[in-house]
Structure formats: C-alpha cells, structure tokens
N, C-alpha and C positions, 0 to 999 in steps of 0.2 A: 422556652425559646428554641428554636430548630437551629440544628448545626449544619455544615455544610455537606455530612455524609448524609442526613436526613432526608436533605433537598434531592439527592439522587440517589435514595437508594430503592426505589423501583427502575434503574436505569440497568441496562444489560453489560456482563462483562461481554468484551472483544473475546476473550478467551476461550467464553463459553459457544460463545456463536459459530468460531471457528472450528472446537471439538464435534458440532453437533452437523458440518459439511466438509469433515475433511477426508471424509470417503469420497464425497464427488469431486474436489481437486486431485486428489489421487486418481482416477480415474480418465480426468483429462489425459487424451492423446498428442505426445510433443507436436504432431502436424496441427492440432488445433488452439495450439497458445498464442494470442494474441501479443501486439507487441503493444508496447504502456508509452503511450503518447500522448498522456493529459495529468495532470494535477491529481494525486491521489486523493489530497483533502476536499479540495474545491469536487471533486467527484463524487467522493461519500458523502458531502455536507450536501448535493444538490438531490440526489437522490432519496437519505435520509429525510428532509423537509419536505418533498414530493410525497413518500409514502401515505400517508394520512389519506391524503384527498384522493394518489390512487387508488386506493384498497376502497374506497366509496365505488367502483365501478368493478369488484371482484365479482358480485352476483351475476351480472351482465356478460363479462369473459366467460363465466359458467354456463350461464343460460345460451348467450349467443354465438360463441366459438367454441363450438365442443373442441374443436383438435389445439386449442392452445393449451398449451402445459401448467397450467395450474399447479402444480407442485414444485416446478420450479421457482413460479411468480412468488409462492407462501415462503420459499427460503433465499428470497431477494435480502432480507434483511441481512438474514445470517451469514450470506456471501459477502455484503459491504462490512460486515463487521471481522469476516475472517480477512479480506483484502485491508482492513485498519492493524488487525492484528500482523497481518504477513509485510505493512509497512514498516511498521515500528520495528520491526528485526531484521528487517534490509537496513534503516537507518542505524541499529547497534552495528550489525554486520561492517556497514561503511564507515565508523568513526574509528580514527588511528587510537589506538593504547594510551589513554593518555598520561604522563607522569615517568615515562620510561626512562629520557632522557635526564629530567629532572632526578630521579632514584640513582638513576648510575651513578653521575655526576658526587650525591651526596656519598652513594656507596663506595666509590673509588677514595674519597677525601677519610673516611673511616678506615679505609683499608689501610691506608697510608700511617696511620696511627695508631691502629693496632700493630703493625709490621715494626713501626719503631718500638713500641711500648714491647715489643716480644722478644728484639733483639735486645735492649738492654737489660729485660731481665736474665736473658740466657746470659750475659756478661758474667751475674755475677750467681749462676748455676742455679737459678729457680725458676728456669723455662728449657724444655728440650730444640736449642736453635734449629739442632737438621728438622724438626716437622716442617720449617718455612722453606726448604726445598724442595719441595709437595706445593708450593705453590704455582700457578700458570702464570699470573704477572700480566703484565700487559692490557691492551684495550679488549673492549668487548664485554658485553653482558654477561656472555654465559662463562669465563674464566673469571669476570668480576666476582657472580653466583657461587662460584666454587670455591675460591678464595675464600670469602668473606664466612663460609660453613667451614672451612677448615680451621681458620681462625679462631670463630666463637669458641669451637668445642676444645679446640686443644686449651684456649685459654682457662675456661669454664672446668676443665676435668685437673690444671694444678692452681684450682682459685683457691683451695686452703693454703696452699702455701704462698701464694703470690698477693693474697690479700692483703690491703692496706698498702703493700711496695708496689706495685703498679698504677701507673698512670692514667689508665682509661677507668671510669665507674663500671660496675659490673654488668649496668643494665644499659650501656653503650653496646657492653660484646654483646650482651643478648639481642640487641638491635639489630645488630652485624648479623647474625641469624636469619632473624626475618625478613631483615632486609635480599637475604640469598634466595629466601625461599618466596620472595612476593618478586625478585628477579626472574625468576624461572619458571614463573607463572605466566608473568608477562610475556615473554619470549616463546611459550607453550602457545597462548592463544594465537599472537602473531603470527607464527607459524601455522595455526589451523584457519589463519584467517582467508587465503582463498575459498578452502571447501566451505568455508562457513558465508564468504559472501556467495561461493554459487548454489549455492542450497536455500539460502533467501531470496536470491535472484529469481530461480524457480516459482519458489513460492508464491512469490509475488505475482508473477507470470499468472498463475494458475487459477488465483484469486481473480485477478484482473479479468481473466477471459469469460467466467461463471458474472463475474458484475455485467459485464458489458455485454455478452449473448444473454442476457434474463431481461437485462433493462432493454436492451433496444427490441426484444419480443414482443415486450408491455407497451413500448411505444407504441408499435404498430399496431397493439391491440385496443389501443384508446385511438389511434387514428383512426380505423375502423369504426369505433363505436361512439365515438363524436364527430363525423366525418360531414357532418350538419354543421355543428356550433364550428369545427375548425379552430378548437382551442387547444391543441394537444400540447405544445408547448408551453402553457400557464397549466394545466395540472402536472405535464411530465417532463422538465425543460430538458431540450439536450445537453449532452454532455460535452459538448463541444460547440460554444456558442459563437465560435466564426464566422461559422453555414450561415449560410440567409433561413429562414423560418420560412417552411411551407406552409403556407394559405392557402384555405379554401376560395371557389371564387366568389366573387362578391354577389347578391341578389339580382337577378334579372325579373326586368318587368311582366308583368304577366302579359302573353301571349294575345298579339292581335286577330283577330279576326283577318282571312285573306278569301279575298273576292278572285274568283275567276279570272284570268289573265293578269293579275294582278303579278310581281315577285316577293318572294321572300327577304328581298333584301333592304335597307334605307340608307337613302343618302343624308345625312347630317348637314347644318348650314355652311360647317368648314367645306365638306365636298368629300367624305371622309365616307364609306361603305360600313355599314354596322349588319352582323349576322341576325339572321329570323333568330326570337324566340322562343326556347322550347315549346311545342306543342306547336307553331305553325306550320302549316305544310312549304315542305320545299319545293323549289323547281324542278320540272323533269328533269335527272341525269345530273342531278346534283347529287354530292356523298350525304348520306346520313349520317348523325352522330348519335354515340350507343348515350343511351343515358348511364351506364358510368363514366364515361368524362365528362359529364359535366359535373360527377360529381369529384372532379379532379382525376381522373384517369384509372382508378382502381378496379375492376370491374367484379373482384371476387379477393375477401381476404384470405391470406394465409391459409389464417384459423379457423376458418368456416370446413368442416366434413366434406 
C-alpha cells in the first residue's frame, strides 16, 4: 500500500530549486526588480500546470528563434520554485512571535512565587535574602528574562539545604530558567525582525522579477510560434487574468477575383463598407497592408536573429 511520501517522492524540493538559481537572483540589478502585484500561489500554480504542454514547443523556440534564451526558458521551473521558496520566508518573516505575551504573563505569575517562596526562607536563614536585590522588578520581558535566571540559580545552588522547606517543586524553578532563556530568545528575534523581513522582502523581489521576465519571454515565444492557431493563452495563460486576451483575427474568405474598374471595396446589405481580401488588388492610391498585420501586427519576433 503506498503512503503519502510515496505519492510524491519524485516531486522537487523548493529548496533545492532555489540552491541551484540563487546565483542569478544574486545577480539581479536593484534597477531591475520588479514590483509583486499578483498572487504568488495563484502564479506559481498557473505557470507550473502550463509547463508540460509548454515544453512541447522547446524544439521549435530552438529551431525557430535562435536569439530566445533557451537557458533561461529550461530554469523557468527552478525560479518558480525558488519564488515558493522565497514566499514561504517572507510569510515566517511576517508573522508576529507568537506566545510572547502569553509566556510573560505566565513568567511574571512564577516570578511572583518564587520571590515569596525566597523571602520566607531567608526569614528563617536558608536563603541569602540581599541576592533579591539583584533583581529588576517591574514590566517587561527582558527584566522578566533576568529575574526569572536569577531566581532559578540562586534557588537551585542552596537546594540541599532548602529542600523539602520550600514551597515551589524543584522542577518549577528549573522552569523558571527556561522559561528566561526562551524569553530572550523571543525578544532576540523580534528585534532582528526588520532585517529579517527586508532581507525576504528582497528575496522575494528577486525571485518575482526572474518568474515574470522568463514567463512573459515564453509568452511571446509561443505567440510567435502559434501566431496561426492564436491560442497562446490556453498553453501559456497570463498571469494576470484581468487583460482582455489577445486574438488572432478571425479567417477571412478567400480572395475575389477584381475585374477592371471594378473597387476593392463591398458594400453589405446594412450599407456598411467591408475591406478587399488579402490577395485582391487595391485601388490606385490606396495604403497597402504589410502581411504582418494581418497577422495581428507583428512583423518580426523578438527572437528571431
């Protein structure tokens, strides 16, 4: 029976994809970062589902646009997968610490109990009282943090003698510990937490711009090479499905025959002027039309040498 690592484990890590183009986000120039104005999922999911049927037309970008980049097009994957990866660490990057509040709270109710449990054993001389003058007192994490380490240890270093007479369990004060030290942790990162969101911010940035100049090269390179069928949007959908979808124009009837004094033009039964046919002659001192606009105005791609 197959488990559910079975089912994908020919599937790619993000990680890996990302290691193997993170020399050419590095490379991007800050003039050249694009600004991220779409759905990251909804972009990599249309893209990823796209590839399949694009990479059916890789031989044809070879053969018939020499000057498209081809080595870019082959690490189209590995850039949507590094832009998944450089999401997901913008989205840690952006989520608040969570439990911080909640820890204080409990840390502060601990401290409070250890503070009693230390002064009544200094009452009766089996705790040195002045070490709780070394305390900071008050709100705040990081005097909580320090407190609460002052506390454990001093309790913890006369546990032989205060054992069994004290009030707190032993493995309360040890709490009281970790709880200072998973305080000061938290307040570590929070603190690193701008550089660490603008350093995913970047990232993200950089990935975005290598998705979005690779895909929309490809676009144009299946525009070009389907510029007949006029389907480029069902193998390569854009990425921003607002636009109106450019079509090709629709079939024109095959070319009448024109008699002598005759015009290139027809009138329809509304009363409505319809243009000559490719292939009929015009009339003198009329414009000609280049046969690439009819095939939608292109007249030479890109990627052609």
């Amino acid at each position: 029976m197959s488990t559910v690592a079975d089912l994908v484990s020919d599937e790619a890590l993000v990680a890996d994809g990302y290691e193997r183009v993170k020399g050419d986000l590095a490379s991007l120039k800050e003039e050249e970062l694009q600004p991220l104005n779409l759905d990251v999922q909804s972009a990599t999911r249309a893209i990823l589902g796209a590839l399949p049927e694009i990479r059916g037309l890789r031989d044809r970008m070879v053969k018939e646009l020499p000057a498209f980049d081809i080595a870019s097009f082959d690490k189209l994957e590995d850039y949507v997968q590094a832009l998944k990866y450089a999401q997901s660490g913008f989205q840690i990057a952006t989520q608040p610490q969570d439990g911080l509040e909640e820890l204080t709270a409990a840390g502060e109710e601990l401290r409070e109990r250890l503070i009693a449990d230390a002064k009544a054993l200094s009452l009766y001389k089996l705790f040195d009282g002045t070490q709780l003058d070394n305390l900071k007192g008050g709100n705040g994490a990081n005097n909580l943090a320090e407190d609460l380490e002052l506390l454990s240890r001093a309790m913890l270093a006369n546990w032989d003698k205060i054992n069994g007479k004290a009030l707190t369990p032993v493995e309360d004060v040890k709490t009281a510990s970790r709880i200072g030290l998973r305080l000061t942790r938290m307040i570590g990162l929070r603190e690193q937490g701008p550089a660490r969101l603008a350093a995913a911010t970047e990232l993200r940035l950089r990935a975005f711009t290598l998705v979005l100049r690779t895909y929309d090269e490809t676009r144009e390179a299946i525009r070009y090479l389907r510029r007949r069928e006029g389907d480029l949007d069902d193998i390569a959908p854009s990425l921003y499905p607002g636009r109106s979808r450019r079509r090709m124009p629709d079939a024109v009837e095959p070319a009448q025959p024109v008699t002598p004094g005759s015009t290139s033009s027809s009138t329809t039964a509304s009363g409505s002027t319809t243009s000559a046919a490719p292939g009929a002659v015009p009339p003198v001192g009329a414009p000609v039309q280049s046969p690439a606009a009819s095939l939608g105005g292109a007249s030479k791609d890109p990627f052609l040498a």
